[in-house]
N, C-alpha and C positions, 0 to 999 in steps of 0.2 A: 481613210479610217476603215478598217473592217469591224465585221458583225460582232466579234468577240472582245473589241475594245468597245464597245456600246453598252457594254454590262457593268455593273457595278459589284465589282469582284472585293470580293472579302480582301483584307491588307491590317497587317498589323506585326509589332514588332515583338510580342508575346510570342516566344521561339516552340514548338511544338516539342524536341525537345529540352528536358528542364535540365540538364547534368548537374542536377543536385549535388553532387559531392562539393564540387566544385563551386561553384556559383554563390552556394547561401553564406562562403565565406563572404562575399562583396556584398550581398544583403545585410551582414551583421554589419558590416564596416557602417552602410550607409547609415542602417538604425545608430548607429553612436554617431554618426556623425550629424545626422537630426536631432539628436539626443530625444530620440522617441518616450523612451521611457519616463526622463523627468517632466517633462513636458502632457506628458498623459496625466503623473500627477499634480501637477499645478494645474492642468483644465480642471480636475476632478474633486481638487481642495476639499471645494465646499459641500460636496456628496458628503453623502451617508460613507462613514466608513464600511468596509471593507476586512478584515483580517485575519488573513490564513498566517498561523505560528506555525514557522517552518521546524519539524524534528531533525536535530541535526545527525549526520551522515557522521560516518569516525574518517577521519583524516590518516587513510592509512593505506594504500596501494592506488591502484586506477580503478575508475569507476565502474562496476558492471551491470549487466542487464537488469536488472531488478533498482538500482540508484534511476537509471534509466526509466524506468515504468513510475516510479513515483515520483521524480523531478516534472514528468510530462504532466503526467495526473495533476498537476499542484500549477504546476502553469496552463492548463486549459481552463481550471477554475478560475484564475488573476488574470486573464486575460477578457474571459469572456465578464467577471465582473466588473472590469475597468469601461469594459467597452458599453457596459449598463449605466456607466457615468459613477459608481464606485469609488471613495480615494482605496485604492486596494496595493497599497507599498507590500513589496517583497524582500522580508533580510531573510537570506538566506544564513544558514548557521554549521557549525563545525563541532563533533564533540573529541577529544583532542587527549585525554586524557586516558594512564586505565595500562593496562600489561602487554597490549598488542604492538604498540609501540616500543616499551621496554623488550621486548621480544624481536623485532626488527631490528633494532639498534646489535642484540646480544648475533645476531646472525651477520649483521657487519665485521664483526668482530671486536665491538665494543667492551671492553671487558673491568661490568658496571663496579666490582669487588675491589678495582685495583684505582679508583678513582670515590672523589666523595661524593656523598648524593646529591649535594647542590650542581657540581661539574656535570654528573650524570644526567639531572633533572634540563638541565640547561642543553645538552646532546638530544635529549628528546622534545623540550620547546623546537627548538631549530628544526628537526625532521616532520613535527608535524606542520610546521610551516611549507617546509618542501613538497610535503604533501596536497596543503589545502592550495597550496598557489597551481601544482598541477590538475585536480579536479574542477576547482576551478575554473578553467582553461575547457574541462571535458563540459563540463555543466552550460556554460554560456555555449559550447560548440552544437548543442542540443536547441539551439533555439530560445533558450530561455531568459527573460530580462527578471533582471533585479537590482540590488544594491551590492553587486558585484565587488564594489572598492570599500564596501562600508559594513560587511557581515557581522555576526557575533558569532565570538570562537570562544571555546570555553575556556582556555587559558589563559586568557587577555585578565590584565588585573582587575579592570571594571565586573569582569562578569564573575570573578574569583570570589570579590568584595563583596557582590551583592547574595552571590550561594552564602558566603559566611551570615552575611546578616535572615536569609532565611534560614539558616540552623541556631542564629541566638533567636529567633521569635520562636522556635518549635523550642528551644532549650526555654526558653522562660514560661512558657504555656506548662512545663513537665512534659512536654512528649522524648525527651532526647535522653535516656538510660543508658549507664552499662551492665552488665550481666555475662555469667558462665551461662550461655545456652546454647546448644548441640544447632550447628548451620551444616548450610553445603558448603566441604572444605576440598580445596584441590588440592593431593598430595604435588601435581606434578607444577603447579603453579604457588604453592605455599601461600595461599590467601583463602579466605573467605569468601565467597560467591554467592550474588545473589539469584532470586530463582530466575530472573531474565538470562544469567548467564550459563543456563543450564541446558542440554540438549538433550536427548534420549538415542543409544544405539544398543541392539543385539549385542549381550552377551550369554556364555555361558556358565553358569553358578553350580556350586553344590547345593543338594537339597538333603537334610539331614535330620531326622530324629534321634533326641538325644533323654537319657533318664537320667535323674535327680532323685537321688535316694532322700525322703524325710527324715527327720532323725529328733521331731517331735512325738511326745507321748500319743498325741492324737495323731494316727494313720503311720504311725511308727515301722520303718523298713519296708513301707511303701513307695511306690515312683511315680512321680511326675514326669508327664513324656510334654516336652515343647518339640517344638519343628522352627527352625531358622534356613535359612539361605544364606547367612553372613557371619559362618565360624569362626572369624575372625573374631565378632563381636564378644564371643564368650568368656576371656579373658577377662573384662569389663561387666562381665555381670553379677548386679547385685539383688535381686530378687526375682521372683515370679509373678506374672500379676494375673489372675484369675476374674471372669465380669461374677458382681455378688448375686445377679440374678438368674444366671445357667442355672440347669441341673450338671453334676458331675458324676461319674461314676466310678467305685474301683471296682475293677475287674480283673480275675485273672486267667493267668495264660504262660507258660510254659516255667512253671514255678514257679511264678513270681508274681507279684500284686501290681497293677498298674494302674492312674489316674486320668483320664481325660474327659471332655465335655461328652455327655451321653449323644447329642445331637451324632459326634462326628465319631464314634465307636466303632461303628460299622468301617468306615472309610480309614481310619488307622490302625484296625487290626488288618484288612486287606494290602494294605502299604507294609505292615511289618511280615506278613507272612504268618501269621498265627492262626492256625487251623482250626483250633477250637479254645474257647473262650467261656468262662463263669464270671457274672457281674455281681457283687456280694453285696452291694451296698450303696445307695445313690444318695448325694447330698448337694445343697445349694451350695454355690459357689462361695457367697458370705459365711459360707462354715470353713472353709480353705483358710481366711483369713490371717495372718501372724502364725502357722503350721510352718515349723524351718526345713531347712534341706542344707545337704554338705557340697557344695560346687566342685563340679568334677574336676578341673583342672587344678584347684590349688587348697581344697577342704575347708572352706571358709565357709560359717555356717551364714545362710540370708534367710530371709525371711519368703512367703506369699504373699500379695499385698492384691487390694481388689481395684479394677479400674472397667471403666465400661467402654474404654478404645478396643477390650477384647471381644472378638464376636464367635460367632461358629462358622463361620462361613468358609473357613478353609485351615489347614494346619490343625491344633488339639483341643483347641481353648485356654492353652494355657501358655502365653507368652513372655519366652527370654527376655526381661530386659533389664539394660544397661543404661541408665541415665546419661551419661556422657555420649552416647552415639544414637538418641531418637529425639525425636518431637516428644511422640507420648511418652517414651520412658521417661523423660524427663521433667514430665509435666505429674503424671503418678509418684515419680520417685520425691518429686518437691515436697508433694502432698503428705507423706509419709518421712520426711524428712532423712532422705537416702544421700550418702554423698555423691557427688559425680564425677565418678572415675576415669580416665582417658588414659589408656595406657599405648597410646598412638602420636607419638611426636608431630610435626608440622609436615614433614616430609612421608608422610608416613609407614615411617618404623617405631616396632614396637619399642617401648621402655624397658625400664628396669622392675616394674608397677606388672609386668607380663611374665614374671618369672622366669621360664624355661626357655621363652619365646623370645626375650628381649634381643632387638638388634635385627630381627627378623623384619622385613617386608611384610605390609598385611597381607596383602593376597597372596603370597608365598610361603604363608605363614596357615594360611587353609589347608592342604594336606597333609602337614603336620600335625594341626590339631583334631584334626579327624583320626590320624594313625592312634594317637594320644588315648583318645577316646574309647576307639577298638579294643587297643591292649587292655584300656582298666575295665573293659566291660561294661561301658554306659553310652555307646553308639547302639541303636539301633536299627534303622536303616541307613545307606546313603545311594543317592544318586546323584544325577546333573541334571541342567535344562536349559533351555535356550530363555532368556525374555530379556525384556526392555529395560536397561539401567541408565542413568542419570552420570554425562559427562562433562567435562570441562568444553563450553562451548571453544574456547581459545587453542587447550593442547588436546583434546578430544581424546583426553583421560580418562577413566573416570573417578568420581570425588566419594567422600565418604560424609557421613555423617560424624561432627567432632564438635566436641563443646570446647569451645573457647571463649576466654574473658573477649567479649565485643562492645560496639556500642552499637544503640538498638535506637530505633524511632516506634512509639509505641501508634499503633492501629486502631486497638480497643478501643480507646479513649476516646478517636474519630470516628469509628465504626457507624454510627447512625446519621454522622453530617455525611460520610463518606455516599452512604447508601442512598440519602434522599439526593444528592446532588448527580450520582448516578441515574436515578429515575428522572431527574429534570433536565439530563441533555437528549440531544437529538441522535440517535446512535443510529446513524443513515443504512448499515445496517443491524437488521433491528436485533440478530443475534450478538451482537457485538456486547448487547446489556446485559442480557443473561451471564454471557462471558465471565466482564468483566463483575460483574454482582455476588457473581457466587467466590471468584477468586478472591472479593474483600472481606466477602460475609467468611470463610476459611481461613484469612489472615489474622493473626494477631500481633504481628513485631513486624518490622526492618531491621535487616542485619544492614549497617550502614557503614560499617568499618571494614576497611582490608590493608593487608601489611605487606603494600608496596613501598617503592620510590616516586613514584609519577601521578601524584594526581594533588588534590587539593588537601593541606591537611585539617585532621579533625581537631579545632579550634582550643584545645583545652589543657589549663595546666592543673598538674598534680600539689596541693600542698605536701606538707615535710610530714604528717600524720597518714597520706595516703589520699584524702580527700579528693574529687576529682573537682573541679571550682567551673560548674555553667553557667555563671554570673552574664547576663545580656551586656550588662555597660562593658565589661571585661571584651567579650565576644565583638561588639560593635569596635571596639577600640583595636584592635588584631583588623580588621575590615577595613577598617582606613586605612592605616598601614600600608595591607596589602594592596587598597586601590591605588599609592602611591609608587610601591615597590614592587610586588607581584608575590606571589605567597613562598618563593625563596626565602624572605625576610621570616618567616617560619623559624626553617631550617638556620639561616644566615644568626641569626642578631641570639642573643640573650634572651632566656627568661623575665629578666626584668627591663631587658630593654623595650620586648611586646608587651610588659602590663602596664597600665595608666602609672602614670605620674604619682606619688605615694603609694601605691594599691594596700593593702594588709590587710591578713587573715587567722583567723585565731588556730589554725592550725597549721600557720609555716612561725612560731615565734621569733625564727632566726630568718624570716626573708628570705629563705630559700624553696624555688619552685620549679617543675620537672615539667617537661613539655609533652603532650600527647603526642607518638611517634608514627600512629595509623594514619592514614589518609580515608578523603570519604567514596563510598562505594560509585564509582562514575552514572548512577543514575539519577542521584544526587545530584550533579553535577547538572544533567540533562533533565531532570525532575524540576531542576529551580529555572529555566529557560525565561521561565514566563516573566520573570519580573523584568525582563530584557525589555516588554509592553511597557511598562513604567519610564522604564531609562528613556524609551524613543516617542514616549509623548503618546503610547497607542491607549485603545481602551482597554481595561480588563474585563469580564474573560474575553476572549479571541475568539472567534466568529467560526472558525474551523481547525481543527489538528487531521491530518489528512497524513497515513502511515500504514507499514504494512501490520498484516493479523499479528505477527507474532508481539507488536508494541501494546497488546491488553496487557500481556504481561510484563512490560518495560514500561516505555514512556508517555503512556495513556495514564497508566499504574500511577508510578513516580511520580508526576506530574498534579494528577489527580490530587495526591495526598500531601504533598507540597503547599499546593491551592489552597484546598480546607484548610490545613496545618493555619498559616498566611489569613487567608482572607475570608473562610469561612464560604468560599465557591468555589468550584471546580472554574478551570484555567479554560474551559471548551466549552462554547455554547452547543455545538455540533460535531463529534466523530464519522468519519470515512476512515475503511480502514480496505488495505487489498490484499491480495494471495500472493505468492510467489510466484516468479517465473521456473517452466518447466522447459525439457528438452520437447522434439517434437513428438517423442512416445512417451511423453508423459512422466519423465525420470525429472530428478533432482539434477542440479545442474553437479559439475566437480572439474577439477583439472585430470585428476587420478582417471577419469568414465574421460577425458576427451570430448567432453558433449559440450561446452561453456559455449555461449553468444557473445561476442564482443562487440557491446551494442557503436563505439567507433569505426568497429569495420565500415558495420553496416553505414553510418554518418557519413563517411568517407569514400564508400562504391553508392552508397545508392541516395544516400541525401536524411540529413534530419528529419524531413517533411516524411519519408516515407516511413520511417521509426517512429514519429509521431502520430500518424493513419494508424500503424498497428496495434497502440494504444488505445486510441481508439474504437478501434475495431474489437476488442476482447471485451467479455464480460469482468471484468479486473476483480469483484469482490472472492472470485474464487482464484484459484489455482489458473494460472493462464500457460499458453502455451507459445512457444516460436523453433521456428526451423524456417530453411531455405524455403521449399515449396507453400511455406503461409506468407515469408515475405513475398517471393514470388505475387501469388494472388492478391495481398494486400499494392503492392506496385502496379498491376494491372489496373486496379481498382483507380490506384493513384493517374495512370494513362487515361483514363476516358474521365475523371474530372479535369484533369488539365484540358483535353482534346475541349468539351465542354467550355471550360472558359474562355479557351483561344479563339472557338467558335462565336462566341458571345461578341468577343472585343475586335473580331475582324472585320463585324459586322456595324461597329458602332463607330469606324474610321472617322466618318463625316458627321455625326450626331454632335450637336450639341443640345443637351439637356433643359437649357433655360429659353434659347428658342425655337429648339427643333418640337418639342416634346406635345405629345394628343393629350387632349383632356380625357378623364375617364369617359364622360357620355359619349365622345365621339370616336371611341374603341369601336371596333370589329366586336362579335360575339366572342369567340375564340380568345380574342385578344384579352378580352376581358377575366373568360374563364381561366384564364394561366396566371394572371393576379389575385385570383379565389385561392388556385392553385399552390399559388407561391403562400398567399398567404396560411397558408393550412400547415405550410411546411415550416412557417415561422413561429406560427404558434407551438407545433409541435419539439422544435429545435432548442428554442428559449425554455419552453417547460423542464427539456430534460436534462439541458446546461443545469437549469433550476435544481433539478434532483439529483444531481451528478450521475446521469445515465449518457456517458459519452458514446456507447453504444450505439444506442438508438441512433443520437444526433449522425450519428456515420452510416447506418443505414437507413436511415430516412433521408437526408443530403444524396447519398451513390443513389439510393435508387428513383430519387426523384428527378435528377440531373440526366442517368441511364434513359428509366423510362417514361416520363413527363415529359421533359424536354429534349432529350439529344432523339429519340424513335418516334417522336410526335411533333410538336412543336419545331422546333427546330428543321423537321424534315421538307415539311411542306413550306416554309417560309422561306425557304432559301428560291425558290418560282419570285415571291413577292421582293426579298431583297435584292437579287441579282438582274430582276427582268424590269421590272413596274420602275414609273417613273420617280426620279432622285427625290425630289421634295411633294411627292402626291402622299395624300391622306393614307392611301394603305401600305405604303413602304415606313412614310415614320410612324408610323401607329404600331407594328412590328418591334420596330427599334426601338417606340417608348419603354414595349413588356420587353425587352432583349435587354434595359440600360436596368432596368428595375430586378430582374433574373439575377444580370450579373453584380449589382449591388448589392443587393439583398445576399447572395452566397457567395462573395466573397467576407463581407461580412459575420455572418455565419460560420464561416470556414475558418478564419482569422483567428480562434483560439486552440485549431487542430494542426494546419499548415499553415502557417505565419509565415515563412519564406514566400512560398507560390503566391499568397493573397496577395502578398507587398510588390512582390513584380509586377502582377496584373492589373493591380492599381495604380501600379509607375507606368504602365504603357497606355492605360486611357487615356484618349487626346481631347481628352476639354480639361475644362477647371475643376482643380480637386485641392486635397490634401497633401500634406509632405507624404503622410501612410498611413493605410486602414486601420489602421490601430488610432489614429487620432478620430476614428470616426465613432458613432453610436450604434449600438444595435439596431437592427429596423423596426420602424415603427406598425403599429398595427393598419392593415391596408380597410378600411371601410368601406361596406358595398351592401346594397339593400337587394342587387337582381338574383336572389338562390334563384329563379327557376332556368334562368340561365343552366343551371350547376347538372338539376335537372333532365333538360334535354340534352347537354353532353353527355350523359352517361348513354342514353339512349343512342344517342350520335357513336360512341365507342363501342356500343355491341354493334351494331351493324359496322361499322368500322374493320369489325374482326371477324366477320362473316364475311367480307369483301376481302380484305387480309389474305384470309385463307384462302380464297380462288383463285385469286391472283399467284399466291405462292405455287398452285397447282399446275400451272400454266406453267411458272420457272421451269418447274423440273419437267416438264414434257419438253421444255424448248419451244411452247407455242409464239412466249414473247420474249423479251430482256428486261426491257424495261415496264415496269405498271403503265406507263403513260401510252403503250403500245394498244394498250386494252379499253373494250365500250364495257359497261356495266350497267346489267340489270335489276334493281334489287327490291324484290316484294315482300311487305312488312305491314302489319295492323295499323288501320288510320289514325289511332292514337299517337301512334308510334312515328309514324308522318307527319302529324302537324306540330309533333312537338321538335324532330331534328327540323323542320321548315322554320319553327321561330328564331334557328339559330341565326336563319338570313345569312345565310355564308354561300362561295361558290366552294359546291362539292369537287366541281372536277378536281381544281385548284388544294383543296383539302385533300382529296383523296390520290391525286397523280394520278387519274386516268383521264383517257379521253374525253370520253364521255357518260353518263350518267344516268338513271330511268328509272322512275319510280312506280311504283304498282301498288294498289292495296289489295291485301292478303289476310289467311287467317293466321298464319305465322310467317315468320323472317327466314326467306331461302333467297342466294343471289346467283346469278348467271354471268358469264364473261365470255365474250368474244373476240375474236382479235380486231382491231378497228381500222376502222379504213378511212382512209384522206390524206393529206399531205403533211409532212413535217417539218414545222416552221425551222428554219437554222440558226434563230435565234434563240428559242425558248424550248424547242426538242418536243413540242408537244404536237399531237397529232390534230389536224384542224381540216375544216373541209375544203379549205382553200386559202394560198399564199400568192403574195401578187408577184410579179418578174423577179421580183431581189430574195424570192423566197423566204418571205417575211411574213408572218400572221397578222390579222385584221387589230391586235392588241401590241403588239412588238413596233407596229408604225406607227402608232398613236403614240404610242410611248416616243419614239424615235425622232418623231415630227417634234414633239415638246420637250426635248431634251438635247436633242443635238438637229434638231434641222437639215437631217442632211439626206443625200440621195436616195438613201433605202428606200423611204417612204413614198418616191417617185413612181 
């Protein structure tokens, strides 16, 4: 035998490297083939529940970066709660419905006009199926467990059945209206949109001042100057609205008398160019009141009308409006009992209702009205401008403002359950309440209808008088149905084939009834998720909705008001909500810019584990970022915790735990302080699992592993495990804090890289588990000795006053290795007797030779090169080896573990 087979060399079948692409496909295998997942919930039954409601994803291409970041986000949480002993089930879910898909299909070349909409609806069932069965496939490829074979999709007739029955409790409550009122309408999509569907990009507008001749007694052949940006809208206008508590002025200026708020006089006669100016007469706005004017485009006389939406804050104070194409106009114009004119079809061309204009394109139809204007002399200025308009998130059109008969879900009415129940969740962060607070307190309706082919329809038939019939029992009875048939049966069957059995209504006398042809707005759809908790036996509300920022305004929203609607609580005990993914300079992702991540690339060269570190690794509630050179760094990061565990478990070949393992009292000091150590790191880990800071958890783990254990620990014990005798007190005393290190984070680790942990766990050689995931979180480590904790710190600064000398030596070439080197090192007696209680061998801790202590009035250390002989077993420098070139501790060892000649 020789001297290098006498050593007890690290061995283990934990491959240094991981080829994660590859490999974690055979870790999924295994996990189903242990059936990890069901199995964790039947340990966990009788926990405390658990329940993240998953927001579903649209079933419509492959998955990208950002599915990616929140798929991971939502299974760090269910992982590391199950592992808390949690029942924490995951259905993941599909939203399936909606124009994206009918849009997909029309680029197939499905051609929806020349087939009927049941055939049509049925071509889009089928694709988002082809869809959800491929993501899928991307989703579980990510690591992720759940109820895979068992989700909820929102075209399934159950979940169709149960949206219907929460629109007849919101319809028998009175929240569910129709109404002509002005929504976001997409010319290029011919539906109704709601605000989640709405995006903002750079365009450029006209900016225009425009006069209105009066052609009442009072202020007679005087002009009201308004300012618009949307020429179009003018054809549509039927009054002025004036706030009653301005002051206004008429002033004139180049012949002529003009009206505007006194506030903004200054700033529109600079815009019109009028060099000098006489103000004859100032009046409150309530004196404007019912004063008419002749519209310039077609001479129809309207009226002023007073509203306090008007301010002075920009434009004249005195604003164009048109009921059929605002919010407030049409809220003023109510009030005053204006009609609501729309002379803008579905597609958006104008009518016949536009005069001159009709047939025209709206925005095509602005330089023309502009021209109009010039010629009769009632333009006064015009320019352009660059800002921020409101488009079709889908065709990235943009939409208009347009009154249409819709149906509405009223707000107001919930308005104060809405807000208290906002103030009573946990909004993780804490801007998220503001957010979402001020968006309800601004709300008053849901537009809830759109007039597709593809989604659920809106439940309601028409009697023979017009009457729209929101009858519950009606509503309920359409629900079963369709939890039978699927809501084709809609479309499919008769009017009186959907109503009960006798049904009758005083206003169809001939039993004749018309179906509602709208379908419901898809957030509807995903708004009513929740009662999915009811079907699967879970509790309500749900313990977490975990989704990106831009869902305050979607399915936080939706969801929210659903809730109340229903149950009189919000669906969430607790929101997390995260930022988008960026490119690495900070851009929006696009196909068009070339910049996109393909978060499967990455799964497939570098391994899920490392895409789930990156996760990790970000601050997620803002804006994050990825590019090659952060995966890069996040991968290296990923290299020295692997190297770390491999190191751990090479070491623990021969350990067996139950009767290898040291009691805490009869630890080494050291030994001890790395289970202080560990435990600081657990506490701190578990906390921030607790507070969804996966952050922290990744850099508290890298750096405790980096520099805890792999540059400390780990460094000097490799003298103890490879040299000291196999079964002596300070080799397995090592290996108890080495089995507890590697426990404890892999554990830890287990809801970050679930691949890596489950290997490492598979290559331990004692008795375990099928996988770490069937294990618990660690428990809290007890220990009464802080002063222990103490004198290691003191122990670590001289540590690193020695440190440094030694490195000094490196670079001169005095030595190679530390262990080449004596050391001096003088230090206050304080400071002495407390690294003394550590009762450790310094040489041995420190890798040098030798050692010497001095009291001082401060810590300065000296190094020499040391002289004696070099044992060829242990490399350390000693004052003497016997013939076999063997140290006075390498034979002891030798003699009690192998018997054999060396020690001769």
């Amino acid at each position: 035998m020789e001297l290098k087979d006498t050593l007890l060399l690290p061995k283990t079948s934990f491959e240094m490297r991981g080829n994660l692409g590859v490999r974690e496909l055979e870790f999924q295998k295994k996990w189903a083939e242990l059936n990890v997942y069901n199995r964790v919930l039947e340990q966990n039954k009788d926990g405390k529940p658990f329940i993240l409601h998953d927001g579903p994803p649209y079933a419509n291409g492959a998955i990208h970066i950002g599915h990616s970041l929140n798929k991971i986000l939502k299974d760090f949480v269910l992982r590391f709660k199950t592992m808390q002993g949690f029942y924490a089930p995951y259905i993941p879910g599909w939203d399936t419905h909606g124009l994206p898909i009918e849009q997909a299909l029309t680029k197939k070349g499905i051609k929806r006009k020349e087939m009927s909409v049941s055939d049509f609806r049925r071509l889009c069932h089928d694709y988002a199926l082809e869809q959800i069965s491929m993501q899928k496939t991307q989703f579980k490829r990510l690591g992720i467990l759940g109820e895979w074979d068992n989700p909820y999709i929102t075209l399934n007739p159950e979940f169709e059945a149960d949206q219907l029955r929460v629109f007849a409790e919101m319809a028998n409550k009175g929240l569910i209206y129709k109404g002509l009122k002005p929504v976001y309408w997409s010319p290029s999509s011919e539906s109704a949109l709601a605000e989640a569907e709405i995006e903002y990009q750079d365009v450029e507008s006209p900016s225009i001042y425009v006069a209105f001749e009066v052609v009442s007694e009072k202020f007679n052949g005087k002009k009201l100057i308004i300012w618009t940006t949307t020429p179009w809208t003018l054809p549509a206008n039927l009054a002025i609205s004036a706030n009653p508590l301005l002051d206004y002025v008429v002033f004139k200026a180049n012949n002529d008398s003009y009206i505007v708020a006194k506030t903004l006089l200054e700033k529109v006669t600079q815009v019109l160019g009028f060099e000098s100016f006489e103000v004859t007469e100032t009046v409150k706005g309530s004196e404007l009141e019912f004063v008419q004017y002749t519209h310039p485009l077609n001479g129809k006389v309207c009226p002023v009308i007073l509203g306090e939406h008007v301010t002075d804050s920009d434009g004249t104070g005195l604003v164009h409006t048109a009921p059929g194409h605002g919010e407030d106009d049409y809220n003023v114009g109510k009030k005053y009992g204006l009609d609501i004119l729309v002379p803008v079809d579905e597609k958006g061309f104008f009518t016949s209702e536009a005069n001159e204009f009709e047939g025209l394109y709206y925005e095509k139809a602005n330089p023309l009205i502009i021209e109009t204007l010039k010629t009769s002399g009632h333009m006064l200025h015009v320019n352009y401008f660059k800002h921020s308009y409101p488009h079709d998130w889908r065709t990235k059109k943009p939409i208009i403002f347009r009154a249409t008969p819709q149906w509405f879900a009223s707000i107001d009415q919930l308005k104060t359950a809405l807000l208290s129940e906002i103030k009573e969740t946990n909004w993780v962060q804490k801007w998220g309440e503001l957010r979402i607070h001020n968006m309800i307190k601004d709300r008053n309706d849901w537009c809830i209808s759109r007039q597709r082919a593809w989604g659920v329809p809106i439940p309601v038939f028409y009697a023979e008088n017009g009457d729209p019939i929101l009858d519950k029992e009606v509503i309920l009875h359409v629900a079963s149905i369709v939890e039978k048939e699927g809501t084709n049966a809609w479309l499919d069957k008769d009017a009186t084939e959907l109503l009960p059995e006798g049904f009758t209504y005083p206003g169809s006398p001939n039993g004749i009834f018309k179906k509602e042809t709208d379908i419901m707005d898809v957030w509807f759809d995903s708004g009513s998720s929740h009662k999915l908790l009811q079907r699967r036996g879970l509790s309500y509300p749900a313990d977490l909705y975990l989704e990106g920022s831009d869902q305050y305004r979607g399915w936080f929203n939706s969801s929210l008001i659903t809730g109340v609607a229903i149950y009189g609580k919000a669906p969430y005990k607790a929101v997390v909500s995260h930022g988008f993914v960026l490119d690495k300079d900070g851009r929006a992702m696009s196909k068009s810019l070339g910049n996109t991540t393909d978060p499967l690339k990455i799964t497939n060269e570098m391994g899920a584990d490392i895409l789930r570190l990156w996760v990790s690794s970000v601050e997620y509630s803002s804006d994050v970022r990825i590019g090659d050179n952060l995966m890069k760094q996040v991968s290296e990061s990923y290299r020295k915790i692997r190297n770390t565990l491999k190191f751990l478990l090479s070491n623990l070949f021969d350990f067996n735990p139950k009767t290898d393992r040291v009691a805490y009292d009869k630890l080494g000091s050291l030994d001890k302080v790395m289970l202080h150590k560990l435990e600081s790191l657990r506490k701190t880990v578990i906390d921030s699992y607790d507070s969804y800071k996966f952050d922290t958890v990744y850099r508290s783990v890298t750096n405790y592993m980096i520099n805890d254990l792999s540059a400390f620990y780990l460094d000097y014990t490799k003298d103890i495990l490879y040299v000291e005798t196999k079964n002596g007190v300070l080799r397995r005393s090592v290996q108890t804090v080495l089995y507890d290190q590697l426990m404890t984070l892999l554990k830890l680790l287990n809801p970050i890289i679930p691949h890596t942990t489950s290997e490492a766990y598979w290559s331990l050689e004692t008795e375990r588990l099928d996988d770490i995931y069937l294990e618990r979180m660690p428990e809290e480590i007890l220990y009464k000795d802080h002063e222990l904790d103490e004198a290691f710190d003191v122990f670590m600064t001289v540590r690193e006053a020695i440190l440094l000398q030694l490195e000094l030596m490196r670079k001169d070439k005095t030595i190679g290795k530390s262990l080449e080197a004596d050391v001096v090192v003088r230090l206050t007696e304080s400071d002495l007797k407390a690294i003394e209680s550590l009762n450790i061998s310094f040489t041995q801790v420190l890798m040098v030779s030798s050692i010497k202590f001095e009291v001082s009035d401060e810590l300065s250390v000296t190094t020499t090169v040391a002289e004696g002989e070099k044992c060829e077993r242990c490399w350390n420098i000693v004052k003497s080896v016997n013939k076999h070139h063997v140290c006075e501790r390498c034979a002891s060892v030798l003699e009690e573990d192998y018997n054999e000649h060396f020690t001769r």
